[in-house]
C-alpha positions as CSV (number, residue, x, y, z in Angstrom):
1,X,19.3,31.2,37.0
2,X,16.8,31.7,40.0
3,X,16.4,30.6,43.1
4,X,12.5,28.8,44.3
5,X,11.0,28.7,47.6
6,X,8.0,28.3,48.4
7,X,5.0,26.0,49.4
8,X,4.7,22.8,47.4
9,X,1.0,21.8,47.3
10,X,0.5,24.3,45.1
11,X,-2.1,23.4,42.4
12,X,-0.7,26.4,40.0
13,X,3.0,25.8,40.8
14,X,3.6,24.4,37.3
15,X,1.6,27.5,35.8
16,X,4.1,29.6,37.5
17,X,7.0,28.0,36.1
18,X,5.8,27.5,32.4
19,X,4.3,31.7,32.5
20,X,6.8,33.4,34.7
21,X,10.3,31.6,35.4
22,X,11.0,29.9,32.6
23,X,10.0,33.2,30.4
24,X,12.6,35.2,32.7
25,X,15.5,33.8,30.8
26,X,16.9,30.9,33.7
27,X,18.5,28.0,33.0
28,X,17.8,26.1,36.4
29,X,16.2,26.5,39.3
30,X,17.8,26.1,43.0
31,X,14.2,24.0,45.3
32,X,15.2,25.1,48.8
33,X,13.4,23.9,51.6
34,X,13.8,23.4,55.3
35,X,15.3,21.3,57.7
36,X,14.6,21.2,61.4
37,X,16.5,20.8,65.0
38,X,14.0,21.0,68.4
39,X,16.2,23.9,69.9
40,X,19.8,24.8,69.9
41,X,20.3,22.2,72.4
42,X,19.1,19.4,70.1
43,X,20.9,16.9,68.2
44,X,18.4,15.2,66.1
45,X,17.5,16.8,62.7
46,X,14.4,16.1,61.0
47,X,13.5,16.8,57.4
48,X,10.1,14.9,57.2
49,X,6.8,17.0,57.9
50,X,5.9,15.5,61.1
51,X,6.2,18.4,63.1
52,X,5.4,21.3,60.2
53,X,4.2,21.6,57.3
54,X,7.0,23.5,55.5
55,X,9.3,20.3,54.3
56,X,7.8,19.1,51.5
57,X,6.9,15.1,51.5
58,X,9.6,13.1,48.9
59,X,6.5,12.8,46.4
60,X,5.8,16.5,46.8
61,X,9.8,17.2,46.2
62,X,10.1,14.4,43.2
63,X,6.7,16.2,41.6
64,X,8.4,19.8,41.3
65,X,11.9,18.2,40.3
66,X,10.2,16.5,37.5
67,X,8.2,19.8,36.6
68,X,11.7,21.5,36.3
69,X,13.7,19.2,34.2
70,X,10.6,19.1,31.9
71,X,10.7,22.6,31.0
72,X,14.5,22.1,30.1
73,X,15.8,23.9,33.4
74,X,18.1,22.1,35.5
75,X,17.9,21.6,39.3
76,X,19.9,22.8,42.4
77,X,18.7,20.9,45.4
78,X,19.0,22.7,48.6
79,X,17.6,20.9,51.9
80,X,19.3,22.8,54.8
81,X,19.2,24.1,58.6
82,X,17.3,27.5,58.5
83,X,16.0,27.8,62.1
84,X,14.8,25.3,65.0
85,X,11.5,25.1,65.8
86,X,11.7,27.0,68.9
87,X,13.0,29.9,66.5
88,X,16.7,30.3,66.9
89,X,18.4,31.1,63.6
90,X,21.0,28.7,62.3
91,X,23.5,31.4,63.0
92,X,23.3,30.3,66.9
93,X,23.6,26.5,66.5
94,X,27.1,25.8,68.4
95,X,28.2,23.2,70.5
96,X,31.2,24.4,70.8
97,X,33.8,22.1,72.7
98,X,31.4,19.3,73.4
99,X,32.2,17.0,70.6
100,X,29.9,14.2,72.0
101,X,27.2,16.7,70.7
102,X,28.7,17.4,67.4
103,X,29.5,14.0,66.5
104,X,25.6,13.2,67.6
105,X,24.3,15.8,65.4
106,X,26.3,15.4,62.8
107,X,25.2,11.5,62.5
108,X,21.9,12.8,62.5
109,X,22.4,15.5,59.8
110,X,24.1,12.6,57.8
111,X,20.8,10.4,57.2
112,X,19.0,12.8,56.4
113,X,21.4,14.4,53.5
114,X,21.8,10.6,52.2
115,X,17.9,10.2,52.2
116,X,17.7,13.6,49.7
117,X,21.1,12.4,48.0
118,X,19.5,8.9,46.9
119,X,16.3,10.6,45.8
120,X,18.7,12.9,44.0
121,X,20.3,10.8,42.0
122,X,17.1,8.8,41.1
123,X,15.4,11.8,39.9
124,X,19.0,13.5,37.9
125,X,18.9,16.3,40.3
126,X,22.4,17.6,38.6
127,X,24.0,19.6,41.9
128,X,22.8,19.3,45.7
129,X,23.9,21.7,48.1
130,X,25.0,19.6,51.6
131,X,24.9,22.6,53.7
132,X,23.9,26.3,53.8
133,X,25.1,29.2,55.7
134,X,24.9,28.0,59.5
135,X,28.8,29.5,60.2
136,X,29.7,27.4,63.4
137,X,28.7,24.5,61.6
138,X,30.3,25.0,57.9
139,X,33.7,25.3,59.9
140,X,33.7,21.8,61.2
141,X,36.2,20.4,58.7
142,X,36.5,17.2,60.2
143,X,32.7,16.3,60.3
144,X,32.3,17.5,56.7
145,X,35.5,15.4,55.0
146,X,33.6,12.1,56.9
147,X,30.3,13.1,55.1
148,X,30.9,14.5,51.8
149,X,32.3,10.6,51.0
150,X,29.2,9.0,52.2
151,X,27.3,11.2,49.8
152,X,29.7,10.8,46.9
153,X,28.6,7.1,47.2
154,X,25.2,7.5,46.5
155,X,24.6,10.4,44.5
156,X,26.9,11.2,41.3
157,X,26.4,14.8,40.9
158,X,28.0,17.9,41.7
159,X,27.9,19.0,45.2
160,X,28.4,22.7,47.2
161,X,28.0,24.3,50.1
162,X,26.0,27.9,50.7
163,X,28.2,29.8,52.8
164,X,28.0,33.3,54.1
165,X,30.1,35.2,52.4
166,X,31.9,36.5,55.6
167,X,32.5,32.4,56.4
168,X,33.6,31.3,52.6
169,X,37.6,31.8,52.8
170,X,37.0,29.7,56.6
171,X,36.2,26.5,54.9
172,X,38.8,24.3,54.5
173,X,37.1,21.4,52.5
174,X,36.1,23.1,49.1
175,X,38.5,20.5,47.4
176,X,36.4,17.8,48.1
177,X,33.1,19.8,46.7
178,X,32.6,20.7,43.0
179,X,31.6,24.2,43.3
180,X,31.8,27.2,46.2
181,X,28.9,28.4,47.3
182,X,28.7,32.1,48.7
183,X,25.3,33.8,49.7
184,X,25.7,37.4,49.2
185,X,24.0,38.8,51.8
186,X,26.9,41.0,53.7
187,X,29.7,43.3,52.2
188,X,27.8,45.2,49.6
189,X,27.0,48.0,52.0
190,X,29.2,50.9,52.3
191,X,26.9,53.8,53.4
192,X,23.0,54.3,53.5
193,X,21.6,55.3,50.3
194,X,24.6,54.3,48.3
195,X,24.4,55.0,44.7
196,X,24.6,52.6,41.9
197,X,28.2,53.5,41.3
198,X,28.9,53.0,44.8
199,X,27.1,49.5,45.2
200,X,29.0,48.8,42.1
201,X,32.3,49.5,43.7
202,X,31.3,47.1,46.6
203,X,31.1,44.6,44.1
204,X,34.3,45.2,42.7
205,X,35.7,44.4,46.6
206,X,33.8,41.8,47.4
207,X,34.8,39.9,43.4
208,X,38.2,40.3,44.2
209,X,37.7,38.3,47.4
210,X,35.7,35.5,45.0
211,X,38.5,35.8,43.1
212,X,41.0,34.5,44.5
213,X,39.6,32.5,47.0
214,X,38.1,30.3,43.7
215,X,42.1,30.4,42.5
216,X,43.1,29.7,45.4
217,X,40.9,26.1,45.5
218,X,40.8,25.9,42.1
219,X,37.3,25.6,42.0
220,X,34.5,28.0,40.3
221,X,31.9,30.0,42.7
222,X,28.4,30.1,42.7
223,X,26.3,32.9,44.3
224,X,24.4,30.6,45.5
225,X,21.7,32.8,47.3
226,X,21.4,36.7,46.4
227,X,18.3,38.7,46.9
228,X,16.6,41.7,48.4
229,X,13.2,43.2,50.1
230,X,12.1,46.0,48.0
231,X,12.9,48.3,50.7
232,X,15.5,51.1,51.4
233,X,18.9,51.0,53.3
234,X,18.5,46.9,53.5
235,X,22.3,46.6,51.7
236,X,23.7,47.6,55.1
237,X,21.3,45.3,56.8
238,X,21.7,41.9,54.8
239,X,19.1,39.6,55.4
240,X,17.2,41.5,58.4
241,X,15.0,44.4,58.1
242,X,16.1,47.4,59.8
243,X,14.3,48.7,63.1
244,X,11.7,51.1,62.4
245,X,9.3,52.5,59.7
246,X,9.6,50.0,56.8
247,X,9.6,51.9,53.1
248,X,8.9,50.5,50.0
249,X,11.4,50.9,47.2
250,X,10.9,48.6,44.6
251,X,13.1,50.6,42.2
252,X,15.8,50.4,44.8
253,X,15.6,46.3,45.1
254,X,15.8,47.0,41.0
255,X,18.9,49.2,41.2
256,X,20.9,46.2,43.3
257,X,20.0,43.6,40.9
258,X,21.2,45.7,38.2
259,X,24.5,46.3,39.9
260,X,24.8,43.0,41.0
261,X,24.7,41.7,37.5
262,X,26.2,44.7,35.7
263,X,29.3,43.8,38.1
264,X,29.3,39.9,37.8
265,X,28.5,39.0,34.2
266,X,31.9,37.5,32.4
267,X,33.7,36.8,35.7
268,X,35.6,33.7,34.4
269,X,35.6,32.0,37.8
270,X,31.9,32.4,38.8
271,X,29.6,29.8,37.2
272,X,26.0,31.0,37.8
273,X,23.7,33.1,40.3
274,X,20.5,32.0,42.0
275,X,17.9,35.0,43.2
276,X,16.1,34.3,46.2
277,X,13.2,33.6,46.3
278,X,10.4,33.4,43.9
279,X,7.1,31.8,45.2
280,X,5.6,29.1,43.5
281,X,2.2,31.2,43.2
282,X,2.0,33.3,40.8
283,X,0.0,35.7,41.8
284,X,2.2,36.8,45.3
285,X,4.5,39.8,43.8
286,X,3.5,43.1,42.7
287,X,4.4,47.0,42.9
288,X,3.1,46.4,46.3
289,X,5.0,43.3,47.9
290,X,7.3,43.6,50.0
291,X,8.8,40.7,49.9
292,X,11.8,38.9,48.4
293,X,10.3,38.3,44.9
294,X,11.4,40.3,41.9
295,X,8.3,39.5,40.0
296,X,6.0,42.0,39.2
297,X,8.3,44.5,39.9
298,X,10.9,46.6,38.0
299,X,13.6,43.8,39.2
300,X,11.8,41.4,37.3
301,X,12.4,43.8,34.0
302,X,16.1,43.7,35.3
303,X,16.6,39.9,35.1
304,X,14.5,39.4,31.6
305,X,17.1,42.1,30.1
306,X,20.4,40.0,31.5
307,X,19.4,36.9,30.6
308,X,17.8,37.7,27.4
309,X,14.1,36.4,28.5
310,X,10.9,36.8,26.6
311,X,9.4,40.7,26.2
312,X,8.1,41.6,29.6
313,X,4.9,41.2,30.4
314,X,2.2,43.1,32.4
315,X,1.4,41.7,35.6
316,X,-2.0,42.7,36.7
317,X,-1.9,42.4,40.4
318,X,-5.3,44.1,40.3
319,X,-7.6,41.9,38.1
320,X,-9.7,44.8,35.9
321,X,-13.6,44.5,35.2
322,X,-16.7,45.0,35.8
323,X,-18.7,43.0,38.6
324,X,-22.0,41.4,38.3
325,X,-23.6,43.3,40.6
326,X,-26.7,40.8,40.5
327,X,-25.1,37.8,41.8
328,X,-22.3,38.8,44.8
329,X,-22.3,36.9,47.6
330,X,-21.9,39.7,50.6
331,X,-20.1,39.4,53.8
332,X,-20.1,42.4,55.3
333,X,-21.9,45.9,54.0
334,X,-24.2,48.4,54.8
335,X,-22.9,48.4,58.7
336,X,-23.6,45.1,59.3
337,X,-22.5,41.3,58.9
338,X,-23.8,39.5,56.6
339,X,-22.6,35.7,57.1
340,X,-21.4,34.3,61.2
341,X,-18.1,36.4,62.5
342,X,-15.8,34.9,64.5
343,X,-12.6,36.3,66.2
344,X,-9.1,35.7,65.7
345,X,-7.4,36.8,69.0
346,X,-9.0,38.9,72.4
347,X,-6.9,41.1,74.7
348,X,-5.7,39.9,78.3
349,X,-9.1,41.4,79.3
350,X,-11.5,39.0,76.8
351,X,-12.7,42.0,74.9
352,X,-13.3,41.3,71.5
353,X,-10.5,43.1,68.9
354,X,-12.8,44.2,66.5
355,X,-15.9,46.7,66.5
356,X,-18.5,45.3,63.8
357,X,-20.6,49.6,63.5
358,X,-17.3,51.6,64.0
359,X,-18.3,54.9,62.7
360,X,-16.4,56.3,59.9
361,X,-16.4,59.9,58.7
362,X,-16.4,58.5,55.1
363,X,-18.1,55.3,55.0
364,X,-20.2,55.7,58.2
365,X,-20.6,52.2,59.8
366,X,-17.6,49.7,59.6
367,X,-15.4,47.1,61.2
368,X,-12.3,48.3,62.7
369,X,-10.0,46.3,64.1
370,X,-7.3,47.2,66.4
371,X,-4.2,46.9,66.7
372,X,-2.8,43.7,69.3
373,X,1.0,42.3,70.0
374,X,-0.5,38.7,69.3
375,X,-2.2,36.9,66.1
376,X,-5.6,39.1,66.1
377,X,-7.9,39.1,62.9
378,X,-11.8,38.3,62.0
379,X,-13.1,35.5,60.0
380,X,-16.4,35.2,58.2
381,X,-18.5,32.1,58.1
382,X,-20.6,30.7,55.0
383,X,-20.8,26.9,54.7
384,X,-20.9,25.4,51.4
385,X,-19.4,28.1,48.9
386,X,-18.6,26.9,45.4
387,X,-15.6,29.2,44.7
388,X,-16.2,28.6,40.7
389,X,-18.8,31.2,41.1
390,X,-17.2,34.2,41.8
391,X,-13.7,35.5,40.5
392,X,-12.5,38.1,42.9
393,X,-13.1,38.9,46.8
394,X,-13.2,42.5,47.3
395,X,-13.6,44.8,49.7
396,X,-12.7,48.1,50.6
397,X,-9.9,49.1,53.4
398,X,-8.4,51.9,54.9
399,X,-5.5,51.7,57.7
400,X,-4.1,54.1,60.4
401,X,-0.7,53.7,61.5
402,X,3.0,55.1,60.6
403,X,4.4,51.9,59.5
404,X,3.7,49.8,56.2
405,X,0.9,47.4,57.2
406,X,0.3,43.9,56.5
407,X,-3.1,42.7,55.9
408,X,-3.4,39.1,54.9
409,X,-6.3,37.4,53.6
410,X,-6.9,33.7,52.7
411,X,-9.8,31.2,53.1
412,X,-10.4,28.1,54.1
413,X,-12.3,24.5,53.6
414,X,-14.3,23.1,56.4
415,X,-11.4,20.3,56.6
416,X,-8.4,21.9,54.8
417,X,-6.1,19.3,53.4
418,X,-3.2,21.9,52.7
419,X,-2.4,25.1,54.3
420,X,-4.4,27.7,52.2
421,X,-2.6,30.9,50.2
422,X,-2.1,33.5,52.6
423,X,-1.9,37.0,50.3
424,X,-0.6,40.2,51.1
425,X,-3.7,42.7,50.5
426,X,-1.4,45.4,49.1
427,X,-0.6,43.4,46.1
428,X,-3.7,43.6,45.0
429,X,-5.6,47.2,45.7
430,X,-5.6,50.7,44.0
431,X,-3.1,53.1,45.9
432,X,-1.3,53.0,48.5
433,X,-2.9,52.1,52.3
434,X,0.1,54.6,53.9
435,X,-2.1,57.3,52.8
436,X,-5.2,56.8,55.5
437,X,-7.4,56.8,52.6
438,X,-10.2,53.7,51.1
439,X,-8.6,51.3,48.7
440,X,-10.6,49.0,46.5
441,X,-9.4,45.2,46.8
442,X,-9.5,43.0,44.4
443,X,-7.8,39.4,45.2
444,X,-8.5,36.3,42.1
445,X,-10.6,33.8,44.2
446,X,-8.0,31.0,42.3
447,X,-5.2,33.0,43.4
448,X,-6.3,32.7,47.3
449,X,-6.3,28.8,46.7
450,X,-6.6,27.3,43.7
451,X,-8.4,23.6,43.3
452,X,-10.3,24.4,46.9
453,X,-13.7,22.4,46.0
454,X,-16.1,24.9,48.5
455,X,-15.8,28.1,51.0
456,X,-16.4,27.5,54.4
457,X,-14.6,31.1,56.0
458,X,-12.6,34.1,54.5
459,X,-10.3,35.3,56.5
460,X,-8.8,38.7,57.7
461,X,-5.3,38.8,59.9
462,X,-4.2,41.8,61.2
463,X,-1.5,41.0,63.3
464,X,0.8,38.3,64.5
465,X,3.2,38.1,67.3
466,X,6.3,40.0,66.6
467,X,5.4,41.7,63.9
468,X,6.1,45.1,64.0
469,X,3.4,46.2,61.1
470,X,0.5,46.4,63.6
471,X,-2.1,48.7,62.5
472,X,-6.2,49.8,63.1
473,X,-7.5,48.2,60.0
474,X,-10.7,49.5,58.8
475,X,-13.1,47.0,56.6
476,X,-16.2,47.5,54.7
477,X,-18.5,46.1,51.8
478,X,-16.5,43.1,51.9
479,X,-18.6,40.3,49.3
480,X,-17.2,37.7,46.5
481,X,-18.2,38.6,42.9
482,X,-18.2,37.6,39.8
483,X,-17.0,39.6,36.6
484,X,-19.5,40.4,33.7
485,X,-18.0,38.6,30.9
């Protein structure tokens, strides 16, 4: 089993799920996506894109359950309360004593879970999750025994909830569902840099707990959620990154998954496990990523060998070749644009965040770009591009700064219909950019957005508020190519 998130106007979503999930060995696939409140205050939920683009349209969500069930792989449906739009985290939605408020939100919650239970039980969607995580909210018994009827009425599946595992034993409705859900991000930590031994004797507590709290309901348990950055120390952390320089470890995220399944295979009360989160693009992943994905990493290896998928294959995040150096399209070289810049971002003063002839020891002119505490980048402007001429955008970078950077690239139509693929730069280069050093970047032009009909801009971001990954950035011959053939 695995878990699936991501966007879903993805024109080589199905690719990915014919080449890379189905391959791993999984039998279904959990489609989580987000609902959304105004601010902890609010009462109305909406699960429609009105307001952003990450809740997929009912077309968009019928399309990928179809694409599932025809590969064979069955469907976990999970619509649910991640974070309002003002950016609280479900954790901090509580109305505590005002039940006015709770009764208000939880009429609002119930429309839209009967919307997604009708279109669940039109399109054999065999379990939906009503709920996930949200721990004020999974404890109000009363509001939950009124919905879970309504829902039973219209949709004939199985049903869960996804609880935290420190909120699972707190429910007191899991005899009206048909499975417990538990996300297992907490209670696997006991020290920093725990061996395998001693994340497998976490496991051995934290089972005994699934244990009987499945007994004691008489219902089985599905992890419903389990996953992991590919960075160090992050058991003791759960979900959340911890403060400070972030290192990459992706044989660390591969020594939890192999615990986590060394220690849950042939437990008789526990009926599957979904990993979070795979994208839906195939390309995101890689040695480099740092995100939740196992693929393209030695996690991914993991997974194939538990669930007896196909022989691993090798995922070249850096597409190999030679390029046609008679026919690339340049953006930037020689110190000096070649196509209209434009600015993503100015300090409080108007001054412009990049320097277009920065001179560097190495290449001698170059753009650097500094470092800023809000969404700061640089775009370049061609009108007209027909991407099926060129294979890869490449350029060359080098970065200064203590802490594991972040540049993302993507580009855009003149009038985008979709949000394009924003990439992580790391997952495709030679080396690593902690070293100071020039990488060579090589990112598949139909990996950056597939089915775009022409190139208006490329785009380089930097920075974005919050993030703590702020770097100087340093770019140079920057062009798309072609490969010889």
């Amino acid at each position: 089993m695995t878990s699936y998130l991501g966007k879903f106007k993805d024109a080589i979503r199905m690719h990915t799920m014919q080449t890379i999930v189905k391959p791993l060995g999984v039998n279904w696939v959990s489609i989580s996506f987000p609902c959304f409140q105004e601010n902890l205050i609010s009462t109305e939920i909406f699960c429609s894109g009105e307001k952003t683009r990450d809740i997929p349209t009912d077309d968009e969500l019928i399309s990928i359950i179809r694409e599932v069930h025809s590969l064979g792989l069955r469907v976990l449906l999970q619509p649910s309360i991640i974070e309002t739009l003002s950016g609280e985290s479900n954790h901090d939605i509580d109305f505590r004593n005002n039940e006015s408020a709770w009764e208000s939100w939880f009429n609002s919650y119930t429309q839209n879970m009967l919307h997604y239970a009708r279109l669940a039980q039109q399109e054999n969607v065999e379990i939906i999750s009503i709920g996930g995580e949200a721990p004020h909210i999974a404890i109000r018994t009363k509001n939950w025994l009124k919905l879970i009827p309504q829902i039973r009425e219209v949709y004939q599946g199985k049903l869960t909830y996804a609880a935290f595992s420190y909120k699972a034993e707190e429910i007191q409705y899991w005899d009206q569902l048909d499975y417990i859900g538990w996300n297992v991000y907490q209670g696997l930590c006991a020290k920093e840099n725990q061996s395998m031994d001693e994340t497998k004797a976490m496991w051995k507590i934290l089972l005994v707990r699934m244990g009987k709290l499945s007994k004691k309901w008489d219902r089985k348990i599905i992890i419903s959620e389990i996953g992991l950055y590919p960075q160090k120390n992050l058991l003791c952390d759960g979900w959340f990154a911890p403060p400070g320089p972030v290192i990459l470890d992706v044989d660390y995220q591969a020594q939890v998954y192999q615990a986590a399944l060394e220690s849950v295979m042939d437990k008789p009360f526990l009926q599957g496990i979904f990993w979070y989160g795979l994208s839906p693009n195939s390309a995101k992943g890689g040695m480099g990523d740092l995100d939740f994905t196992p693929i393209g990493k030695p996690a991914e290896e993991v997974l194939r060998k538990y669930y007896g998928g196909e022989p691993g294959r090798t995922i070249i995040a850096f597409p190999e070749g030679i390029a046609d150096e008679s026919t690339p399209l340049w953006m930037y070289h020689q110190g000096a644009p070649d196509v209209n810049v434009f600015p993503l971002g100015s300090d409080t003063s108007g001054t412009l965040i990049y320097d277009l002839a920065y001179s560097d020891p190495e290449h001698g002119a170059v753009i650097r770009i500094s470092p800023r505490p809000e969404m700061v980048g640089i775009g370049f402007w061609q009108r007209g591009v027909d991407p099926k001429n060129y294979d890869w955008l490449e350029f060359e970078v080098r970065v200064e700064g203590k802490i594991e950077p972040n540049l993302v690239v993507y580009l855009e139509e003149w009038r985008p219909t979709e949000s394009p693929n924003t990439l992580a730069a790391r997952s495709f280069m030679t080396g690593n950019l902690m070293d100071e050093n020039w990488h060579l970047v090589r990112i598949p032009i139909t990996a950056l957005n597939p089915g775009m009909e022409t190139i208006e801009s490329i785009v380089f971001l930097t920075s974005w508020p919050g993030d703590p990954r702020s770097a100087t950035y340093f770019l140079d011959n920057i062009r798309l190519v072609k490969a010889v053939k």
